[in-house]
FIVO-652721 format. One record per residue (C-alpha): residue number from 1; residue in one letter; x, y negated, z negated. Coordinates in steps of 0.5 Angstrom, whole numbers, plus 500, padded with zeros to 3 digits. Layout:
! residues N
<pt NUM, 'A', <X, Y, Z>>
...
END
This chain:
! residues 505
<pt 1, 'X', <500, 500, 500>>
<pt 2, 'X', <506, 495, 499>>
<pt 3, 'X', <509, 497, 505>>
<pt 4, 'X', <502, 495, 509>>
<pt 5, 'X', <501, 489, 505>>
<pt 6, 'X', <510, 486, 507>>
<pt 7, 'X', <507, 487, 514>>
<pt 8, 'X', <502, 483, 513>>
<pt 9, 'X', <505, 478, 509>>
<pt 10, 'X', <510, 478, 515>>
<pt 11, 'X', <506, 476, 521>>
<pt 12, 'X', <502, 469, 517>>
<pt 13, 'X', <505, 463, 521>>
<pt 14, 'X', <510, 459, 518>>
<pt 15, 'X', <506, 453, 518>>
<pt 16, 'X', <502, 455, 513>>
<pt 17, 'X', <508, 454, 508>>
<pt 18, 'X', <509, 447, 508>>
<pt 19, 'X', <516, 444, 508>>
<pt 20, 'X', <519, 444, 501>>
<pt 21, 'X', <526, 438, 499>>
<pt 22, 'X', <531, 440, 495>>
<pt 23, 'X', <532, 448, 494>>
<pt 24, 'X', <525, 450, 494>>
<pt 25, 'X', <524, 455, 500>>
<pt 26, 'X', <518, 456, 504>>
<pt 27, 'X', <518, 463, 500>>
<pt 28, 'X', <517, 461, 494>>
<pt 29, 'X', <521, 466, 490>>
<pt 30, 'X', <525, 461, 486>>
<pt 31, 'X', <522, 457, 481>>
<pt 32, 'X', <524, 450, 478>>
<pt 33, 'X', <529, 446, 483>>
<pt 34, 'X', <536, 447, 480>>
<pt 35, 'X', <541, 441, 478>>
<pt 36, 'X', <547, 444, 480>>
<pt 37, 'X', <550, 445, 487>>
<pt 38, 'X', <552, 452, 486>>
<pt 39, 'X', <545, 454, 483>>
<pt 40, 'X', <542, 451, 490>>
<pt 41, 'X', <546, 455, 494>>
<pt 42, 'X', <546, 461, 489>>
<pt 43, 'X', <538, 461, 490>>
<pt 44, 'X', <538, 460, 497>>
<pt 45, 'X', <543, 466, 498>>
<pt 46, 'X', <538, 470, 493>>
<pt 47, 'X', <532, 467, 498>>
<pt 48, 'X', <535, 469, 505>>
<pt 49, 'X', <537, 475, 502>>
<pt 50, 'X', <529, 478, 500>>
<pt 51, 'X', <528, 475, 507>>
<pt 52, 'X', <532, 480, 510>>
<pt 53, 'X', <531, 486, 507>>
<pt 54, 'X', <523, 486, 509>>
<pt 55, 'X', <520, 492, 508>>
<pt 56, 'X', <517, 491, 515>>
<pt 57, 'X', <524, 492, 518>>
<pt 58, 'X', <527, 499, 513>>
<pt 59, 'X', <532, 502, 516>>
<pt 60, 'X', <534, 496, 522>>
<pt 61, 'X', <541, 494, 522>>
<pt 62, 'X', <543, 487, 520>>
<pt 63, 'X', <549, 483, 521>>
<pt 64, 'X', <549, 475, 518>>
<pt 65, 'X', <552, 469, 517>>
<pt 66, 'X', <551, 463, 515>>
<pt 67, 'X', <557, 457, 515>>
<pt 68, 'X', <558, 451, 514>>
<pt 69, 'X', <561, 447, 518>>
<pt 70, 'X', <562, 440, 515>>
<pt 71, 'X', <565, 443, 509>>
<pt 72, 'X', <566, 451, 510>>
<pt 73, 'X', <564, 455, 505>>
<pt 74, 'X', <560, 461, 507>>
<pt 75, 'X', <553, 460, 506>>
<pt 76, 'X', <550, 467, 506>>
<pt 77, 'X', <553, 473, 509>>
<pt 78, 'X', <550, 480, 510>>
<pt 79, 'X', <555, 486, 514>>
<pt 80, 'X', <557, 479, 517>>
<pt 81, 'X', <563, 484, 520>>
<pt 82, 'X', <558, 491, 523>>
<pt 83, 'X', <559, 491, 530>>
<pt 84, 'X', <552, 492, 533>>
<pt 85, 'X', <549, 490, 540>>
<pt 86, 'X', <548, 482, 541>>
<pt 87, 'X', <544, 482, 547>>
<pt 88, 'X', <545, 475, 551>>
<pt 89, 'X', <548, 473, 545>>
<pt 90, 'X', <554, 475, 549>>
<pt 91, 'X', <552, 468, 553>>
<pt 92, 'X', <555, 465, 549>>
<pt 93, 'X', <562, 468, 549>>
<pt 94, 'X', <561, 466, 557>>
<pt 95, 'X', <559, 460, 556>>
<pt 96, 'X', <564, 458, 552>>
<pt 97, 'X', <570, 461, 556>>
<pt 98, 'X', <568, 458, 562>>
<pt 99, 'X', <567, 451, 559>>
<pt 100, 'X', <574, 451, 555>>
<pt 101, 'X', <578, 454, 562>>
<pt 102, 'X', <574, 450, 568>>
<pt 103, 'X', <572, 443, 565>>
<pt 104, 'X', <564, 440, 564>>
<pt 105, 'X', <567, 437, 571>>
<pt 106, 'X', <568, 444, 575>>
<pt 107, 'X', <564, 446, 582>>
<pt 108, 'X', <564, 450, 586>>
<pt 109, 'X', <565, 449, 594>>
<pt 110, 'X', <562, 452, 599>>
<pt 111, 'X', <565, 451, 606>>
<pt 112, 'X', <561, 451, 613>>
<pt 113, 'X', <565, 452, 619>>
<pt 114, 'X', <565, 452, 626>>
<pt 115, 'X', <569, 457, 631>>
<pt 116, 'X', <568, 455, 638>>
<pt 117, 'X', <567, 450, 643>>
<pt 118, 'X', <560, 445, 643>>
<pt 119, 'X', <559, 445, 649>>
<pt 120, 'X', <552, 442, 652>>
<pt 121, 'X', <549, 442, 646>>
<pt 122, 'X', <550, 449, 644>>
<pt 123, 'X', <555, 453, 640>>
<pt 124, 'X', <559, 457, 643>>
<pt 125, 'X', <562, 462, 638>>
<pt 126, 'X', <560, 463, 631>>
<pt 127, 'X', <557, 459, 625>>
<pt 128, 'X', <561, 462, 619>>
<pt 129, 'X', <560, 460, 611>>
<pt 130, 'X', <565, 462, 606>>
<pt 131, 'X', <563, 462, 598>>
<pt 132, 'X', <565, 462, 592>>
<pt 133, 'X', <560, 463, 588>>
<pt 134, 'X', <556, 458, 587>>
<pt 135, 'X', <549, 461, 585>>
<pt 136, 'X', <545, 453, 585>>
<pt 137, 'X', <542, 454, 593>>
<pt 138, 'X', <536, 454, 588>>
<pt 139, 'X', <530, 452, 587>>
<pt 140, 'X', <531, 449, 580>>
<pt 141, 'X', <537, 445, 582>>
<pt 142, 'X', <533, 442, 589>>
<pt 143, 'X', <527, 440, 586>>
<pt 144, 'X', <524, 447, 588>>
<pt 145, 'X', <526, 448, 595>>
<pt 146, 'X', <531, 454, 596>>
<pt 147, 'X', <532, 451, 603>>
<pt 148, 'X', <535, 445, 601>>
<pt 149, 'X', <542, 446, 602>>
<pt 150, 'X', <541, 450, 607>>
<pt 151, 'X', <536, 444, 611>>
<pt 152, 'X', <542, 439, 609>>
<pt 153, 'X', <546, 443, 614>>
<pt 154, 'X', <542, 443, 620>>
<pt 155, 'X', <541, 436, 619>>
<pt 156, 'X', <549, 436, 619>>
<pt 157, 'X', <549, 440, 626>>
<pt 158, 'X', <544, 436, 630>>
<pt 159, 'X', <549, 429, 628>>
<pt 160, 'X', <554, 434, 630>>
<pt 161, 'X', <551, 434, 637>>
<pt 162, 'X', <550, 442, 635>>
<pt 163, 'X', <542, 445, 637>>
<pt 164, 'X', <543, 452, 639>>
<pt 165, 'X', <548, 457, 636>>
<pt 166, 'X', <550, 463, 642>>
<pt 167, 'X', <554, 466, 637>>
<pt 168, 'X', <553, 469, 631>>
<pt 169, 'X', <552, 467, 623>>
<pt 170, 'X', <557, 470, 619>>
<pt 171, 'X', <559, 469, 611>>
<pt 172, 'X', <564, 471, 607>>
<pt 173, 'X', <562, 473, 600>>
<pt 174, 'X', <569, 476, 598>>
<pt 175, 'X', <571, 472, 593>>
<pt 176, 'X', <568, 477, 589>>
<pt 177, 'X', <569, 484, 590>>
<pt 178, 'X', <565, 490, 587>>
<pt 179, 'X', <562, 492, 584>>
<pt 180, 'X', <557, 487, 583>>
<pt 181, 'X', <552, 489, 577>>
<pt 182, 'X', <555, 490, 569>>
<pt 183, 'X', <557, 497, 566>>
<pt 184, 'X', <552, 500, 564>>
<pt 185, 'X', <546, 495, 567>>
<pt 186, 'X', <540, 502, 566>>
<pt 187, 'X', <538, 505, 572>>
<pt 188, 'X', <530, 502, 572>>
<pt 189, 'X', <533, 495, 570>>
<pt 190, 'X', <536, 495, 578>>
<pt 191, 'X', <530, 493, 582>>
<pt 192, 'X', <528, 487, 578>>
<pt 193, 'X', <531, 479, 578>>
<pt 194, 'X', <534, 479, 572>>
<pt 195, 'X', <539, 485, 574>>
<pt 196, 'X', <541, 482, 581>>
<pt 197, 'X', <547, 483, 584>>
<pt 198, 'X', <553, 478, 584>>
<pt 199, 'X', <555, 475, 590>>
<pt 200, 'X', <560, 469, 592>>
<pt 201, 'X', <554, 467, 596>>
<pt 202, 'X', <548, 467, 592>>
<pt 203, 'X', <541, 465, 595>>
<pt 204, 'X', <534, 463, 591>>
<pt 205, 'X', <539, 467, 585>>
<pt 206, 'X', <540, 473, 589>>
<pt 207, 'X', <531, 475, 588>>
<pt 208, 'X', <525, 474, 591>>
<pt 209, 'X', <518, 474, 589>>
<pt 210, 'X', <512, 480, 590>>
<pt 211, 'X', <507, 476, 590>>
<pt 212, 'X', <500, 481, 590>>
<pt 213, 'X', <493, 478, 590>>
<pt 214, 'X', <486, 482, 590>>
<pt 215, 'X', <482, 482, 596>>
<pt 216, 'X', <475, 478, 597>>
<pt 217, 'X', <471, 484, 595>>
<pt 218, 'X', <472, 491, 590>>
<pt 219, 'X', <475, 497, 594>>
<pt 220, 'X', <478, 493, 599>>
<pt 221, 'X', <486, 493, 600>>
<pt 222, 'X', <489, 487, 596>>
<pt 223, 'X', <494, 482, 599>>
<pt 224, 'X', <501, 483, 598>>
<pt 225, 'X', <508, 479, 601>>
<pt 226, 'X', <515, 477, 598>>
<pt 227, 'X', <517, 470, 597>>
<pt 228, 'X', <520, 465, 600>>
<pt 229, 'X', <522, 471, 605>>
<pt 230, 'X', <517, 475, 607>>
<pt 231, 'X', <520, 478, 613>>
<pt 232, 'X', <526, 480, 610>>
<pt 233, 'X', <524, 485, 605>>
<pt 234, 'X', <520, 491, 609>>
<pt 235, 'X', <515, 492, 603>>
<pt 236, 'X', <510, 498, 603>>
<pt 237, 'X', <504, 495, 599>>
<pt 238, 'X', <497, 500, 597>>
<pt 239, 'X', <494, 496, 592>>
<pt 240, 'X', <487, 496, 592>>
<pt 241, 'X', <481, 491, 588>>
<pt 242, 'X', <479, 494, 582>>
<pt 243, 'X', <472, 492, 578>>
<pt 244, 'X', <473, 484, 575>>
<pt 245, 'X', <475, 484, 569>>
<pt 246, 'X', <478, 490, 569>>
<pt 247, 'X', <485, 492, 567>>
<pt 248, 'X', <490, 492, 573>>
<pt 249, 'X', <496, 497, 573>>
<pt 250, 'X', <502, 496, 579>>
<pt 251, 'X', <508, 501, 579>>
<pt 252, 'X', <513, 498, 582>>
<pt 253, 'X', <520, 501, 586>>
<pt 254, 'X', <525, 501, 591>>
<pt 255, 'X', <525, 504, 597>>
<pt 256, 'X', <529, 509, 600>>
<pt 257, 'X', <531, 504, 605>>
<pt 258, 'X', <535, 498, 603>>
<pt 259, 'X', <532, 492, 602>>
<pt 260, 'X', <526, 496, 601>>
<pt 261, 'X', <519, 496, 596>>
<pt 262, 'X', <514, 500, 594>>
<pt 263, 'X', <508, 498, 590>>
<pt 264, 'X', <502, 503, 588>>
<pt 265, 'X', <496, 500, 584>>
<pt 266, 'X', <490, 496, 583>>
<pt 267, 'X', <489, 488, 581>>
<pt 268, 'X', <482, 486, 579>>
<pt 269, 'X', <477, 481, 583>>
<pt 270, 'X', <478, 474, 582>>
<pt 271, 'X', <485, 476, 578>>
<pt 272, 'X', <490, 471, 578>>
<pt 273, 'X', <496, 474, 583>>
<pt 274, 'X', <501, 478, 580>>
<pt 275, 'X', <508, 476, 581>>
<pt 276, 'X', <514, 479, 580>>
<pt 277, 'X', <521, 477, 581>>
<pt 278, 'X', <525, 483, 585>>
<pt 279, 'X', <533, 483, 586>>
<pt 280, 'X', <536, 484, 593>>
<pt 281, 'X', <541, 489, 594>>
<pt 282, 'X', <546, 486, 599>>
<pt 283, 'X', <546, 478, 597>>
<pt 284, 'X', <551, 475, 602>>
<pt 285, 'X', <546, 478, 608>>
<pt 286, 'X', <540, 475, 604>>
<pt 287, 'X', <543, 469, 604>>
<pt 288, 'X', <545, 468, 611>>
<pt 289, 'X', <537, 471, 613>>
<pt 290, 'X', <535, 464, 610>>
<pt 291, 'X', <540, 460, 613>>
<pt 292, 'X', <538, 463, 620>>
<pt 293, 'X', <531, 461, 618>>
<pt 294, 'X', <532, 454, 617>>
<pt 295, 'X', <536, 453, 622>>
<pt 296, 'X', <530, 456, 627>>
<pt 297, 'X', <525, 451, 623>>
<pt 298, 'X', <529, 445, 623>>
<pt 299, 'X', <531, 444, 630>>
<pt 300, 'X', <538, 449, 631>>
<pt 301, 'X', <535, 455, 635>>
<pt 302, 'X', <539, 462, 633>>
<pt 303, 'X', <535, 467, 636>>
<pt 304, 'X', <539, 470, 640>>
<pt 305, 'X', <545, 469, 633>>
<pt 306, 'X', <546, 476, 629>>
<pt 307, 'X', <548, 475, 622>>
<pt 308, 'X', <554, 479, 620>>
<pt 309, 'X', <557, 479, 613>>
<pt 310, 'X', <566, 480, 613>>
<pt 311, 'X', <566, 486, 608>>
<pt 312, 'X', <574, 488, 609>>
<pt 313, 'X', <580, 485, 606>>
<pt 314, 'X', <584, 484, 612>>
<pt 315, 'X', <579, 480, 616>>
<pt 316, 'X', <581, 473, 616>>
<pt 317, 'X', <577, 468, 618>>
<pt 318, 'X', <578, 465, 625>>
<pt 319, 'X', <585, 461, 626>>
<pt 320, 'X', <583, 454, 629>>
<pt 321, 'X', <576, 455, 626>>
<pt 322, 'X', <573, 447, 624>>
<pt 323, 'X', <570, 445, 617>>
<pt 324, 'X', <564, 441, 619>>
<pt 325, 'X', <562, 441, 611>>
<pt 326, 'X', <565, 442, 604>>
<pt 327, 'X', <559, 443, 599>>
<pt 328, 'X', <560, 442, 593>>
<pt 329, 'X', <555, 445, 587>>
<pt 330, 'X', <552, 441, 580>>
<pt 331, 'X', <558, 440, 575>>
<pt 332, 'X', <559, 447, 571>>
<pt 333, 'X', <556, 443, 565>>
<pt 334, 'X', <549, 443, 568>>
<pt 335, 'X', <550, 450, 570>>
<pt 336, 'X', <551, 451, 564>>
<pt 337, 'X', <543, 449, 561>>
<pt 338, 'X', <539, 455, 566>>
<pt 339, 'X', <545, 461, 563>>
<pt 340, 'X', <543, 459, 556>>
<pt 341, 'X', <537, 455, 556>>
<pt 342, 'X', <532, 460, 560>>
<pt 343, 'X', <538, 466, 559>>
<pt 344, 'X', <540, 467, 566>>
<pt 345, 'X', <544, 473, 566>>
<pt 346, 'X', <546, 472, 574>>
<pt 347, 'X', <549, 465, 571>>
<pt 348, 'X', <554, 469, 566>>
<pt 349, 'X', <556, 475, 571>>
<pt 350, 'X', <558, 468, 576>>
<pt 351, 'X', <561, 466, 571>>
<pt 352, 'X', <566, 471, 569>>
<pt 353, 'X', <568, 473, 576>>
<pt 354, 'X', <569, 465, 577>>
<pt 355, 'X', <574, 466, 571>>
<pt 356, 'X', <578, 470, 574>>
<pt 357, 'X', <578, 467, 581>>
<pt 358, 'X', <579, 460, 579>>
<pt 359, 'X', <586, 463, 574>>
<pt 360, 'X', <588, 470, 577>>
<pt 361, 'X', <586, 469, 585>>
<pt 362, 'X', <582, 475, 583>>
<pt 363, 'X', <574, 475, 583>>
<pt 364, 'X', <573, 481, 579>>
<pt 365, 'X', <570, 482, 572>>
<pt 366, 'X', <577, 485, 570>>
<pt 367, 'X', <581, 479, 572>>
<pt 368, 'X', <574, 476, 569>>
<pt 369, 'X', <574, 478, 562>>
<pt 370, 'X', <582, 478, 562>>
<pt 371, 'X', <582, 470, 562>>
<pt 372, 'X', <576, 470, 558>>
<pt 373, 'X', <579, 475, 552>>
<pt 374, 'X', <585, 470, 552>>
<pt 375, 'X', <580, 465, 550>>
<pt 376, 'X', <577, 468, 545>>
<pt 377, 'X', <584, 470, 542>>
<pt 378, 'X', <585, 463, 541>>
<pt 379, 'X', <578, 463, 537>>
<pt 380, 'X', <580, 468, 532>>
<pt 381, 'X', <578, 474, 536>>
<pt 382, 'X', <583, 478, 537>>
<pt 383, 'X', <582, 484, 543>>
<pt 384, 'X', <580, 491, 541>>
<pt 385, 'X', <576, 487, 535>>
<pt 386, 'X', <570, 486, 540>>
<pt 387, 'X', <566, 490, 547>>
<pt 388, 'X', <565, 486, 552>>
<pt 389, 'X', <562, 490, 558>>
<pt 390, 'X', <559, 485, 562>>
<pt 391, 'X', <557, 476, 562>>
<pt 392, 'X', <550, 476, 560>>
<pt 393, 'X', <549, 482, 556>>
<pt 394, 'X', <545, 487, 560>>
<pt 395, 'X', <549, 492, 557>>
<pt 396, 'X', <548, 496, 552>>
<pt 397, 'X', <555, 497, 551>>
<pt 398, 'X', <558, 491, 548>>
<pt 399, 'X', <558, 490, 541>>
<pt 400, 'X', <559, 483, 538>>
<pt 401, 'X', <559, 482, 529>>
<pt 402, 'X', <556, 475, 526>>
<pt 403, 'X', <562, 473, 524>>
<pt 404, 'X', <565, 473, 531>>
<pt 405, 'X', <559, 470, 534>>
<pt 406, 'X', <560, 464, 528>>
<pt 407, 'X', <568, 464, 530>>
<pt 408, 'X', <566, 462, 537>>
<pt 409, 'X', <560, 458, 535>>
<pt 410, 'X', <565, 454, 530>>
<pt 411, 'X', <571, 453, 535>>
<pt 412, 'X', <566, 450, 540>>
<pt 413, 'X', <563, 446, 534>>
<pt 414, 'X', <571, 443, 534>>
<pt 415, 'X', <573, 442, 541>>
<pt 416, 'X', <572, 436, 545>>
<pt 417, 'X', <567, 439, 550>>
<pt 418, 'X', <562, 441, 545>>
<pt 419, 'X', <557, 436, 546>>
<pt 420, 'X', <556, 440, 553>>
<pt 421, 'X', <556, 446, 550>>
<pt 422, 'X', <551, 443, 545>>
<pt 423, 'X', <546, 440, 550>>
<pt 424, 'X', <545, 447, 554>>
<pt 425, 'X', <543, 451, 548>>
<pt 426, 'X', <535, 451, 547>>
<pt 427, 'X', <532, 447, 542>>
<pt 428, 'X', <527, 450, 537>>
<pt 429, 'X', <519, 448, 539>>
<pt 430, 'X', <522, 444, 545>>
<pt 431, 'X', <526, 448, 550>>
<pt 432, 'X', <528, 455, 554>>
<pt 433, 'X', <528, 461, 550>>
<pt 434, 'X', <525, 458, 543>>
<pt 435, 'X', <521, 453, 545>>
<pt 436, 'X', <515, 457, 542>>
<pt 437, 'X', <519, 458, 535>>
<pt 438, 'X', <518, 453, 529>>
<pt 439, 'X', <514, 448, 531>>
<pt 440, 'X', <512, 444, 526>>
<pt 441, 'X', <517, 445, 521>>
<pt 442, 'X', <524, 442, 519>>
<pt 443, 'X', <527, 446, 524>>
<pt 444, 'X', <523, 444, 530>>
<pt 445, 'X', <528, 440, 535>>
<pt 446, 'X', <533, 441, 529>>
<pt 447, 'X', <535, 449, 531>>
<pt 448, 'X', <539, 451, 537>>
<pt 449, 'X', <540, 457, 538>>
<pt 450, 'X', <541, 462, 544>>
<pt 451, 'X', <536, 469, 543>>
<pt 452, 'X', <539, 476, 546>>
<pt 453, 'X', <533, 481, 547>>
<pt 454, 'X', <534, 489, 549>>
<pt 455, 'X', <531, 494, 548>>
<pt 456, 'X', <531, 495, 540>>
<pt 457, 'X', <535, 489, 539>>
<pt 458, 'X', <533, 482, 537>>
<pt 459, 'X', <539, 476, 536>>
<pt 460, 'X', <539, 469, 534>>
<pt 461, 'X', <545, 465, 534>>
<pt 462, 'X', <546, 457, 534>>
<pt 463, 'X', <547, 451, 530>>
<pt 464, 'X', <542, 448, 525>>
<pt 465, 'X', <542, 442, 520>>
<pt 466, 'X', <540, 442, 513>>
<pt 467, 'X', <537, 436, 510>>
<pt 468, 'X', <542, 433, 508>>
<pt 469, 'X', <545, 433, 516>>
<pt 470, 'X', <550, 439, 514>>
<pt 471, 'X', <551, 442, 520>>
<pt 472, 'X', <551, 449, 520>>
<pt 473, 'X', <553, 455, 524>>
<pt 474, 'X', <548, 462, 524>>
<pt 475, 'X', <548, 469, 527>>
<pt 476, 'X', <542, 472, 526>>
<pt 477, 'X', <543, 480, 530>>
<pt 478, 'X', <539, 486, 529>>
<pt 479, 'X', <539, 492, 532>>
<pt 480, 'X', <535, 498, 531>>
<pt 481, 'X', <529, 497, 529>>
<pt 482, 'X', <522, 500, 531>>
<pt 483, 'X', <517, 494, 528>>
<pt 484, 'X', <515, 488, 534>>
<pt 485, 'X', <521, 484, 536>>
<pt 486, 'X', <515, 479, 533>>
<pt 487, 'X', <517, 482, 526>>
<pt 488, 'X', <524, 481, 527>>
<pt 489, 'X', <522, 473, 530>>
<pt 490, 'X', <520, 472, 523>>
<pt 491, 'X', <526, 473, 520>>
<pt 492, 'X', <529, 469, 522>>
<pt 493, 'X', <525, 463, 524>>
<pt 494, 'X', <523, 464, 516>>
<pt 495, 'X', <531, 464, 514>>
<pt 496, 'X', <531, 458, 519>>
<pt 497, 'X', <526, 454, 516>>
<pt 498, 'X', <529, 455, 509>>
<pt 499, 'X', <536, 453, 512>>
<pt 500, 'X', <532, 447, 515>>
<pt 501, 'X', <531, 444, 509>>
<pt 502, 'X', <536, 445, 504>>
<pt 503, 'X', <540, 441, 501>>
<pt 504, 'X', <546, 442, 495>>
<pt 505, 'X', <543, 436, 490>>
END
């Protein structure tokens, strides 16, 4: 009966606690306000301490800490060293790294050139892009057009006298070889958008969208296409109009043929469509099929222009080719809002690989993680102290402890391009992952924090300021739990509340 009774004391919202000063914590476990500041601390300990051994979480694993970073002492600490899964709080080591090694200023160039003679308005040889990575060709950066770099460059090609490509159009994405998805990604993640591959050139985030409609009466056949390139993916779709108000149900897989999709099902009359974000297999062809499309909308005819990816390390581009542009991406520090904000694995995988090209000539994850292990060795984390298997942390093979998180969370909190850092974090009540959390608490527009969220774990890392303005660093992660991922929330958005409103006197 206990036990029933924490779950439902689990799930009351926080705003029924009204906000307290001084020691006093939303769980009112302590009684009296202490005089001292070594009391205050002591019951903040004891009340983060009940916190985090909820009945509802028996048997989870839990590594925590709180410090203080104006003053430095710990504030509260739980297995704060256990090594456990941290999900996309593995963002936060990419983040770092990536800010410290290439600067706030850092973009990414994608160079357009040109390989023939114009002659009569038409080009007589190939189009020929080179990338480096940048993943902005989309639609969050050119104010919801994926096309708009794309549409700049056949803008460039009619000032240049250019209407007609007789050749082909050709990328090389090899700045990044393979393999281009983390260790360990799970088998039925791979189909879908936040599994997409890496590539040196990257459209639309490497996905598409599956968008699927009922039909105009039950029984008939719903409508089903892929955007923004509907005729890029061969989709085979049989999805009938179920009764409105019924449950729709959609299997979704791949194909046996690349770039193929498969759905099975049933959407409800008058439903809203369902959509779905779907990774593409082959990056750089997905990228130059959009080009080609652009090109044909806006004037340049391709028609006759096959598109062909360089895959071979000893192609070279064409001696004499021209450079007609040089496009440069956003700054890294603006990169840097939609990877930690909205949690954007593709973000992360980019940049370790930019990592290793920018400081080894090598865009692999191995050259990679070499510079950012670097980086962490000068925030006290030592190699073979932590498991870092890919950038985002899909995987479930990374391990991380609180203390190592609150270590780079610290250095960060030093270094002069912490302002940048601090910016692209999301802010509780306000923004990206944790825009529905804390509302109406002290912790509101105060806490930002990065979430990590797989299968079975449930982390939340950042900074948060007390009410006397004490900035201090957390790390929340839990790991094997069965409870709701919501139950694990509470923890830790109580824990912060409390936090939110502690003071020492």
């Amino acid at each position: 009966m206990k036990k029933t009774i924490a779950v439902l004391l689990l799930f009351l919202p926080l705003a029924a606690a009204p906000g307290l000063t001084g020691c006093a914590a939303r769980v009112r476990a302590t009684a009296g306000i202490p005089a001292r500041a070594a009391d205050c601390i002591e019951y903040l300990r004891a009340d983060l301490g009940r916190m985090f051994s909820d009945p509802a979480l028996a048997g989870s694993q839990w590594s925590v800490e709180v410090l203080s970073l104006d003053r430095g002492d710990v504030l509260f600490e739980l297995d704060r060293t256990r090594l456990v899964m941290p999900a996309s709080n593995n963002k936060i080591l990419t983040a770092a790294a990536a800010l410290i090694r290439l600067g706030p200023e850092f973009r990414y160039e994608t160079r357009l050139l040109a390989h023939g003679a114009v002659e009569e308005g038409t080009l007589r040889g190939d189009l020929i892009v080179v990338g480096s990575g940048d993943p902005t060709t989309a639609p969050r950066f050119h104010e919801g057009d994926p096309f708009g770099v794309f549409r700049e460059w056949a803008a460039l090609l009619r000032e240049r006298g250019i209407h007609r490509i007789e050749g082909a159009i050709v990328g090389d994405g090899r700045a990044f070889p393979p393999p281009l998805i983390g260790r360990g990604w799970e088998w039925d993640d791979l189909a879908y958008g936040y599994a997409a591959p890496v590539s040196a050139l990257q459209f639309n985030e490497n996905a598409y969208t599956l968008e699927v409609a009922p039909g105009e009466a039950e029984g008939l056949p719903a409508a089903a296409r892929c955007l923004p390139l509907p005729d890029y993916v061969r989709l085979d779709a049989r999805v009938t109009t179920a009764p409105a108000g019924a449950r729709g149900t959609l299997a979704i897989q791949r194909g046996e043929e690349s770039e193929s999709i498969i759905v099975r099902g049933s959407i409800a009359l008058q439903a809203k469509p369902d959509r779905t974000t779907l990774a593409v297999e082959s990056p750089t062809h997905y990228y130059l099929a959009a080009l080609k499309k652009v090109f044909q909308e806006e004037g340049i005819d391709a028609a006759g222009a096959g598109i062909s990816a360089l895959d071979g390390t000893d192609e070279a581009i064409p001696a004499g080719a021209e450079l007609l542009s040089r496009h440069l991406s956003p700054p890294l520090s603006e990169i840097l809002k939609p990877l930690l904000k909205t949690s954007q694995n593709l973000y992360a995988e980019t940049l370790v690989r930019t990592l290793g090209l920018a400081a080894r000539q090598d865009g692999s994850f191995d050259a990679g993680r070499q510079v950012l292990q670097e980086s962490l060795s000068a925030m006290a984390l030592p190699p073979g102290t932590y498991a870092y298997a890919d950038g985002s942390g899909l995987s479930r093979h990374n391990l991380l402890s609180a203390d190592q998180l609150v270590r780079v969370l610290r250095y960060m909190y030093r270094h002069p391009y912490f302002p940048h850092f601090y910016d692209a974090l999301p802010i509780a009540g306000v923004d990206g992952t944790i825009r529905g959390r804390l509302k109406g608490t002290k912790a509101e527009n105060n806490v930002r924090g990065k979430t990590g969220t797989i299968a079975y774990v449930r982390c939340l890392s950042g900074y948060v300021r007390t009410g006397e303005g004490e900035m201090l660093a957390f790390a929340m992660l839990a790991n094997n739990f069965l409870a709701p991922n919501r139950a694990v929330e509470y923890v830790q958005d109580s824990a912060l509340e409390r936090l939110a409103n502690f003071r020492r006197n």
